[in-house]
C-alpha positions as CSV (number, residue, x, y, z in Angstrom):
1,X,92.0,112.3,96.2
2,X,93.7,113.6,99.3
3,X,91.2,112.5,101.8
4,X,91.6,108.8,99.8
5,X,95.8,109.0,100.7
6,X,95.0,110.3,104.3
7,X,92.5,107.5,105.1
8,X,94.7,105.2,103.7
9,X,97.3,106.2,105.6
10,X,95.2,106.2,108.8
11,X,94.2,102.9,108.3
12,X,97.5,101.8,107.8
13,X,98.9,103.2,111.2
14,X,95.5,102.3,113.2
15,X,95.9,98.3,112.1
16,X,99.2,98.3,112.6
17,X,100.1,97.6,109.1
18,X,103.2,97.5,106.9
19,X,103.0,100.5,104.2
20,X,104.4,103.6,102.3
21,X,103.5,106.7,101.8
22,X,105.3,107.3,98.2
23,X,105.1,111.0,97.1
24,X,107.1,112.8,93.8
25,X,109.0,115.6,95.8
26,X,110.2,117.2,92.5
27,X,109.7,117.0,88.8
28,X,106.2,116.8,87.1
29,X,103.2,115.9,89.5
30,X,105.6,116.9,92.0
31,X,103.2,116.7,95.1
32,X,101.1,113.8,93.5
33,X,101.1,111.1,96.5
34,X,99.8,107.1,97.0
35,X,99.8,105.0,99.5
36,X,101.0,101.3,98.8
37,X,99.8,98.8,101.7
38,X,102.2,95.5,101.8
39,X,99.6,93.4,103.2
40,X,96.6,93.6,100.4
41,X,99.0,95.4,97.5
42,X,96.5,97.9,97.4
43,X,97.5,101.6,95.8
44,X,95.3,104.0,97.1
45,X,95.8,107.7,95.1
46,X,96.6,109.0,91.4
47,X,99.9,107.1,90.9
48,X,100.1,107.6,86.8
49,X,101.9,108.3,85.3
50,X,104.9,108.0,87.1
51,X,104.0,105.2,89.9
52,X,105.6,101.7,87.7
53,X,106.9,98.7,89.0
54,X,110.5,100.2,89.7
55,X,108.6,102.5,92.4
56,X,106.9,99.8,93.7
57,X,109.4,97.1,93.8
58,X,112.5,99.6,95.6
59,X,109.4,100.8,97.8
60,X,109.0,96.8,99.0
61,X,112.6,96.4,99.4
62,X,112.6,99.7,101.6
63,X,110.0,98.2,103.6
64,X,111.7,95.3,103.9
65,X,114.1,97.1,105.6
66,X,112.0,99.7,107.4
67,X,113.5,102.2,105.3
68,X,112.5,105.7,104.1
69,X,114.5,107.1,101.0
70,X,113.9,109.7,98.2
71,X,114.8,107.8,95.2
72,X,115.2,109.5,91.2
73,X,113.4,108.2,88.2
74,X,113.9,109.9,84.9
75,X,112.6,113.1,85.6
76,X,111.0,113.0,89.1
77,X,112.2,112.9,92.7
78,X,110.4,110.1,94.7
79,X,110.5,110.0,98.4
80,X,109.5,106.5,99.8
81,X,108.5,107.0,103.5
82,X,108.2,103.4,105.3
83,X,104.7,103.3,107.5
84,X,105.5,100.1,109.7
85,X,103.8,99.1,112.9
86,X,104.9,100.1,116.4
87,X,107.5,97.8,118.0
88,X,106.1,94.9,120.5
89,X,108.2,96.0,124.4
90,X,108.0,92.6,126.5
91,X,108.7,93.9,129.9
92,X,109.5,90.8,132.6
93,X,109.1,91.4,136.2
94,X,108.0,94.2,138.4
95,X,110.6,95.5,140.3
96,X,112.6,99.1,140.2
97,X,113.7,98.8,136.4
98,X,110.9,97.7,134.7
99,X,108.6,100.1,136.4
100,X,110.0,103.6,134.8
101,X,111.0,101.6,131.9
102,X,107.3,100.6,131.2
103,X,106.9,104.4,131.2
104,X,109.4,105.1,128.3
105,X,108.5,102.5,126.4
106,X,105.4,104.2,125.2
């Protein structure tokens, strides 16, 4: 189940999609993780009992706002961490600023 949550989250960061990585950080199945991609609405990982729609829909909002938060519900300590693509630099020109800045900007 581990390997299924790493891939996801590989797949996530190597298409450049929008995701989280939403793990129980304390309480019962604390360590128990999933991986929610925005695009398809796919959970990939063992999310019961504890992954409902209250996870899932603060998880969207959080991606909405490229967000990461540990959240409480009931008994367990959920942290939401945002997965979101890398932002798009438009450099214009070629002249002593956008040189080094080209450099930074990876």
């Amino acid at each position: 189940m581990v390997n299924e949550v790493l891939a996801a989250l590989a797949a996530l960061k190597q298409d450049e999609r929008l995701g989280a990585l939403i793990t129980v950080i304390d309480g019962p199945d604390m360590g128990s993780a999933v991986v929610l991609d925005r695009a398809t609405g796919q959970i990939t990982g063992d999310g019961s009992p504890w992954l409902d729609e209250d996870v899932i829909s603060d998880a969207n909002d959080l991606m909405d706002r490229e967000e990461s938060r540990a959240l409480v519900y009931g008994e367990r300590r959920v942290f939401i961490d945002t997965i979101a693509p890398s932002p798009v630099m438009l450099i214009f020109g070629a002249g002593h600023i956008a040189q080094p800045l080209s450099i930074f900007a990876r």
